[in-house]
N, C-alpha and C positions, 0 to 999 in steps of 0.2 A: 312517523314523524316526518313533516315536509321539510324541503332544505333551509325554508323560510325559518321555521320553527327550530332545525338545529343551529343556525347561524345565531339566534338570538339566545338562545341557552348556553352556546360559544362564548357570548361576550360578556354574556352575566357573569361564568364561572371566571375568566382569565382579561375582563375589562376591553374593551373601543380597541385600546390602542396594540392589545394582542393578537385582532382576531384582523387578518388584513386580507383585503380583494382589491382597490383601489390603489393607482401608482405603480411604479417601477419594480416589479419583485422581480427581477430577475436575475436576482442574487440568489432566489431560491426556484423558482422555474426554469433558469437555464445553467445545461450541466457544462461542469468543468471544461470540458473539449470543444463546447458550442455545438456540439452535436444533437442534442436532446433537447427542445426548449416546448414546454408542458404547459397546462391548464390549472386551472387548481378552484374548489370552490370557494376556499379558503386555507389561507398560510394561520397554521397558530402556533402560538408561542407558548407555551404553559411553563410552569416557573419554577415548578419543584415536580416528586415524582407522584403526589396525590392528585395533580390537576391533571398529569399524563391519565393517571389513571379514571379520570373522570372524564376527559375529552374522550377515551376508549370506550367508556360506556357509552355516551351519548353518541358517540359516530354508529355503536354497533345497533343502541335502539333505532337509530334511522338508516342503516343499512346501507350506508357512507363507508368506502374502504379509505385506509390512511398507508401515507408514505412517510415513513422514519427520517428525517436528513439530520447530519451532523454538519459538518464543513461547507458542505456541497461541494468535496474536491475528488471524488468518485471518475474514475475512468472508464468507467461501464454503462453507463445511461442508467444508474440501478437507485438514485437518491431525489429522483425530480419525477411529479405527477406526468401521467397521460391526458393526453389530447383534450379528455373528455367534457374537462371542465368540471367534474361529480366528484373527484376526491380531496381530503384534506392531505394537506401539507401541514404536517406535524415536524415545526422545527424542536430542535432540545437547545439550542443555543442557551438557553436563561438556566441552564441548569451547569451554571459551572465551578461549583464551590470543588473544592478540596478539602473535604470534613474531616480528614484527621492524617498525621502520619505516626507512624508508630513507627521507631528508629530501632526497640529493639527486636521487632517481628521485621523489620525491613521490608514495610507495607505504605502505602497511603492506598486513601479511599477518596475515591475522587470522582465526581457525576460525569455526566457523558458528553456536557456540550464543553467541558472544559476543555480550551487549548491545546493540543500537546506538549508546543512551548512552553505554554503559563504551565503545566504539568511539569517538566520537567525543569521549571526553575525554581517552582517549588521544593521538588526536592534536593536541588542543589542549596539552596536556603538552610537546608537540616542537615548540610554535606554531606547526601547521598546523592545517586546515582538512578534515572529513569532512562534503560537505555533503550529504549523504541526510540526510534531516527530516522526521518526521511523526509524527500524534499520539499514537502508539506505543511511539513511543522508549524510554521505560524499561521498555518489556517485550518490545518483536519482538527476533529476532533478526538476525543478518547474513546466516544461510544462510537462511530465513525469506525475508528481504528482496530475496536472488536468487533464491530458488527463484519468488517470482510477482511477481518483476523489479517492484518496489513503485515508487510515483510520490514523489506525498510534496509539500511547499511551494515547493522550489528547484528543480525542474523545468525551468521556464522558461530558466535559465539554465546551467542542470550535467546536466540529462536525468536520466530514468529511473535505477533502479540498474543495468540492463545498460551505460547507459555510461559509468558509476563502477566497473565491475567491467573488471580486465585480465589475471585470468586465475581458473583454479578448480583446485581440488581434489576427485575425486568418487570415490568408491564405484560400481562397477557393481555389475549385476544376476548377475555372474562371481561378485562378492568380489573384483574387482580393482579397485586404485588406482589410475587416472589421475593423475598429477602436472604440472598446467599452470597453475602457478605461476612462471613465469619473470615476470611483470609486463611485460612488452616494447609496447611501442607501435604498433610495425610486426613483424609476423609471418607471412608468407603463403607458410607452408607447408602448404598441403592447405587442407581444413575448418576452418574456426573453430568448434574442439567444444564451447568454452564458450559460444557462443551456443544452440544445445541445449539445454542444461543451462539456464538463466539461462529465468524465465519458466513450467518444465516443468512446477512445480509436483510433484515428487518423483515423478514416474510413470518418468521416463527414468533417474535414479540419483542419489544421495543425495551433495548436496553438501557438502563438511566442512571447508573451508576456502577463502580467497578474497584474492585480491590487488586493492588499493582504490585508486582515484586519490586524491589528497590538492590542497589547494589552498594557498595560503599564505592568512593569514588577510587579512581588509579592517581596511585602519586604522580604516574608519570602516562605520558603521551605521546608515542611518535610515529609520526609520517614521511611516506614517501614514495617517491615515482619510479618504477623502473621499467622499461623501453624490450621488448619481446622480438624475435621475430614472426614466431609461430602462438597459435593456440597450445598447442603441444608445451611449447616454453615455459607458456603462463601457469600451467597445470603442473608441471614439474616445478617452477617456481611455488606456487601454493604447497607442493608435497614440502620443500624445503622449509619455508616459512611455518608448516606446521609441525614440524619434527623440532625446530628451534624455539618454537613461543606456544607451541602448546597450544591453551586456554587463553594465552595473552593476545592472542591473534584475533582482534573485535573487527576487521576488516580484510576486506580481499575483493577490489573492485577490480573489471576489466573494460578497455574503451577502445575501438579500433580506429582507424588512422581517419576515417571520413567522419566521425562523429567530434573528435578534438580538430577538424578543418572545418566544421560547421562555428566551432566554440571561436577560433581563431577569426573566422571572416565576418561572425555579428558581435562579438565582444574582443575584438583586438586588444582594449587594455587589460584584458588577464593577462598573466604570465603564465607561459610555456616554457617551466625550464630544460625542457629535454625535445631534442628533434625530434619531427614527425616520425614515426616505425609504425609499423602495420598493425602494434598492439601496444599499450601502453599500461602496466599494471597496476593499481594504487593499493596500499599498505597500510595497513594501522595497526599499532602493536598498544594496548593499556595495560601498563602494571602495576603491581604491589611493591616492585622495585624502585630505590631511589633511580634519579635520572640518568646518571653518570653510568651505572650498572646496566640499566634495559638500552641504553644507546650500545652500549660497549656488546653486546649479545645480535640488537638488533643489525649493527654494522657487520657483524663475521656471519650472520647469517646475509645479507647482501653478497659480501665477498665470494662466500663459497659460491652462490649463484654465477657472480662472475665468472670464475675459477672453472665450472663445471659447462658455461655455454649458455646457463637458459635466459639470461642477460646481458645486451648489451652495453645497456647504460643503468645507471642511475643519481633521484636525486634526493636526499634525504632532507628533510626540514628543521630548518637552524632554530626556529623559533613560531608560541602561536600563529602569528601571524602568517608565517607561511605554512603551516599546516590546512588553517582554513583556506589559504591561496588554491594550493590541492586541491582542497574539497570542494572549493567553490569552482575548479575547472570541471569537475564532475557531475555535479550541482547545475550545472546552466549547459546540460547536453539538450535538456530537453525543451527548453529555453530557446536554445538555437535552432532546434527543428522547427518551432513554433515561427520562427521570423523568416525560415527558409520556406515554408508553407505547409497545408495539410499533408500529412504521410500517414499509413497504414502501420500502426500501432501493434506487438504483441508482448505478449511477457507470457515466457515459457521456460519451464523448465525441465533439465534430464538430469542424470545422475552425473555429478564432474567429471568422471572419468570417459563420458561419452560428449561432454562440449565439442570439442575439435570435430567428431563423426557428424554432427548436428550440425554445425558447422559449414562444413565441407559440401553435406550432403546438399540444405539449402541455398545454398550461393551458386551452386553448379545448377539446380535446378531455376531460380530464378534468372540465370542469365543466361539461362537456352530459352525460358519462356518471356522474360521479359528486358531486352537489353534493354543497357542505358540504365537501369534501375539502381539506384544509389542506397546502399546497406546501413544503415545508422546500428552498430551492433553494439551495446555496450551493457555493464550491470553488475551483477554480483557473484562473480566466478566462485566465490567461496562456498556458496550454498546453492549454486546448479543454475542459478534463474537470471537469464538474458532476455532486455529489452534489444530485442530484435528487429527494427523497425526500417520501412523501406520508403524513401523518398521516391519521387516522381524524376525519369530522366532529368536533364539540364531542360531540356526546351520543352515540356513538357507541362501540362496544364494541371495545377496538384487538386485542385475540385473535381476536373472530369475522370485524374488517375483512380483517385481513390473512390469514386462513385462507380465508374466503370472495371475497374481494376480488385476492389477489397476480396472480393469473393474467392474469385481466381486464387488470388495471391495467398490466402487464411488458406484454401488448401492445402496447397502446397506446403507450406510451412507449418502445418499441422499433422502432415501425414507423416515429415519429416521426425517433428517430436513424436509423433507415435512410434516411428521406426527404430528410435534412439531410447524409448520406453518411458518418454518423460510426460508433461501435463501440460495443456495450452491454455492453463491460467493458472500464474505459479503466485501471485498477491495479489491483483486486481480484482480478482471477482469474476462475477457473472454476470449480473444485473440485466439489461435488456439485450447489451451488445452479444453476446456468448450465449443466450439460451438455446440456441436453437443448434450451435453447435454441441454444448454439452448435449444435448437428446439424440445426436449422431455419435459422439463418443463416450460418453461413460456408460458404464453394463447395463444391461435390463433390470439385472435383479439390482445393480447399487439405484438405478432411478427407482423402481419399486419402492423403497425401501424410503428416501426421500421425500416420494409424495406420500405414504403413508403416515409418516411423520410431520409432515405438510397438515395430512387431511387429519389429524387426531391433537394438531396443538393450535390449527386456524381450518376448523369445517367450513367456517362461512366466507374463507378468502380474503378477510376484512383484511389482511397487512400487506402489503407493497405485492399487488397482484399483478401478474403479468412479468414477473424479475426472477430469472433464476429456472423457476418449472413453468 
């Protein structure tokens, strides 16, 4: 089949105004970071999971490879076509319904291009709980979200979105539908095929719908700041905060002192209610407790922290409104990097008990090999994974840093987490940016294994080629 000939069987199945090449798409040709800006033969739309699965045919009769995109909010170059101008841009965007929730399984089913916001206000609608969260939210998707099994703020306590996800819905590289969507809890029959899928990053087959664990909501909610001097602190702080809240403890963010003076010098009207200190901790505690009871527990767990040294200060939150204040100073680190100029980006993680060694290890290394290089370190101390990311000197030029600079630096801070035993991509992905790192650090035999499963669920290459292996 010529491209002429799939173009026009494109627009018969999914209509004119689905099937685009003409005008602005660079909502979906360029990636999140402005890093990545692609070709495409065509962007299409299809609207439900049967036209997916008939665009799959027809790309594979004409020997056209497709790229999956949900959001297009990807940090990895891994959701926007190459150069070449010959692949489809399969958007899911039109597939956003929420087909059903089921309040007493504590499920919704819910397609792939749906919102995560619009997701999780749907379930608040049923007064439940969808607790994947992160800075994204009103733009990633759900299928997005599993396709590179996204992290997010609640982690700590609800995991990854593979263990929010109980079942899938996928498109193969056939044009056939998988339907494993039963939501079931216990299933051990064969493979667990939606683990596969979940993670794949659209290379193994194009997820279109997805069944979500749901939580009942917490009576109560509280937040708060409290001021470290050491990495050490924060981590003794976290042991304390989990010996007193348990399961309650949905949060456990950490920020250091140049990433909240980045927040301060481009969004001055936030509030900072606590002086600058070298570490800054955030808190979130959700319970089944009335208010009065989880504040009264959460405070003597503050105290004792005081009492014992691992904090200096703290600020706890009188009300909504300054809870989101909190969240929104966390919320707009990355924000502020973006207005301070390009920086060299990581998200890595080790085991919390070795943060501080990670730490140490890379700050001493970049400021023997790089003075002047400004540390933006902040993330999710609770579950090991630091955006670790490094601005360009003061006088310093951030296009030539990071163009001349990346390589160097991904080193070093990868040899670092290697040292420390951790991963140099703890939610991001792989996609185009990481590939070639992951083929210098993950085993022979896990790559083996990888493309094997690669070559036995996409032989012809047809799904997001060139991302990942």
């Amino acid at each position: 089949m010529q491209s002429s000939d799939l173009l026009t069987s494109l627009r018969h199945l999914l209509g004119e105004a689905h099937v685009l090449q003409e005008g602005n798409l660079d909502a979906y040709l360029l990636d999140w970071r402005k890093r990545w800006q692609g070709r495409a033969l065509a962007v299409v739309r299809p609207a439900d999971t049967a036209q997916v699965a008939q665009v799959v045919k027809l790309c594979r009769a004409a020997g056209v490879s497709i790229v999956p995109q949900g959001g297009n909010t990807g940090l990895v170059g891994g959701g926007v076509p190459d150069a070449s101008g010959r692949q489809i841009l399969l958007s899911t965007r039109r597939l956003q319904r929420v087909r059903s929730i089921d309040a007493a399984n504590l499920t919704m089913t819910v397609e792939a291009g749906c919102v995560l916001q619009s997701a999780q206000a749907a379930a608040e609608s049923a007064g439940l709980l969808l607790p994947l969260s992160l800075a994204a939210e009103g733009s990633c998707t759900v299928g997005g979200n599993l396709a590179t099994n996204a992290g997010g703020t609640q982690v700590l306590r609800y995991g990854n979105a593979r263990e929010l996800c109980l079942g899938l819905e996928v498109v193969t590289t056939d044009g056939e539908v998988w339907n494993g969507l039963a939501g079931l809890r216990k299933d051990n029959t064969g493979y667990d095929l939606r683990h596969l899928f979940i993670g794949s990053e659209g290379t193994l087959g194009i997820i279109t719908a997805a069944v979500m664990r749901l939580y009942p909501r917490p009576k109560s909610r509280l937040t708060a700041l409290a001021s470290t001097a050491t990495l050490e602190q924060a981590v003794a702080l976290l042991q304390i905060a989990q010996r007193h809240a348990d399961a309650t403890l949905t949060g456990f963010e950490v920020m250091n002192r140049f990433s909240l003076e980045l927040v301060r010098r481009h969004f001055p009207q936030l509030p900072q209610p606590l002086a600058p200190a070298p570490w800054t901790a955030l808190l979130e505690l959700s319970d089944s407790q009335d208010a009065a009871a989880a504040r009264h527990r959460f405070e003597g767990m503050l105290q004792e922290a005081l009492e014992v040294g691992c904090i200096d200060d703290a600020a706890v939150a009188e009300s909504i409104a300054q809870s989101q204040a909190m969240w929104h100073l966390r919320e707009s680190i990355s924000l502020a990097q973006a207005e301070e100029g390009l920086n060299i980006k990581h998200d890595i993680s080790v085991p919390v008990s070795r943060i501080p060694e990670f730490v140490r290890r890379a700050d001493a290394a970049l400021d023997a090999s790089h003075p002047g290089a400004r540390l933006v370190n902040f993330g999710h101390l609770g579950d090991g994974n630091l955006h670790y990311n490094v601005q360009c000197p003061v006088e310093g030029d951030a296009a030539t840093f990071l163009r001349q600079e990346e390589e160097t630096i991904n080193h070093i801070v990868f040899d670092a987490v290697a040292h420390c035993g951790g991963s140099f991509s703890a939610e991001h992905g792989i996609g185009a940016l990481k590939r070639d790192e992951l083929q210098l650090r993950k085993s022979p035999v896990a790559l083996g294994l990888m493309r094997s499963i690669k070559s036995a669920l996409d032989p012809d290459g047809l799904f997001n080629p060139g991302r990942m292996l």
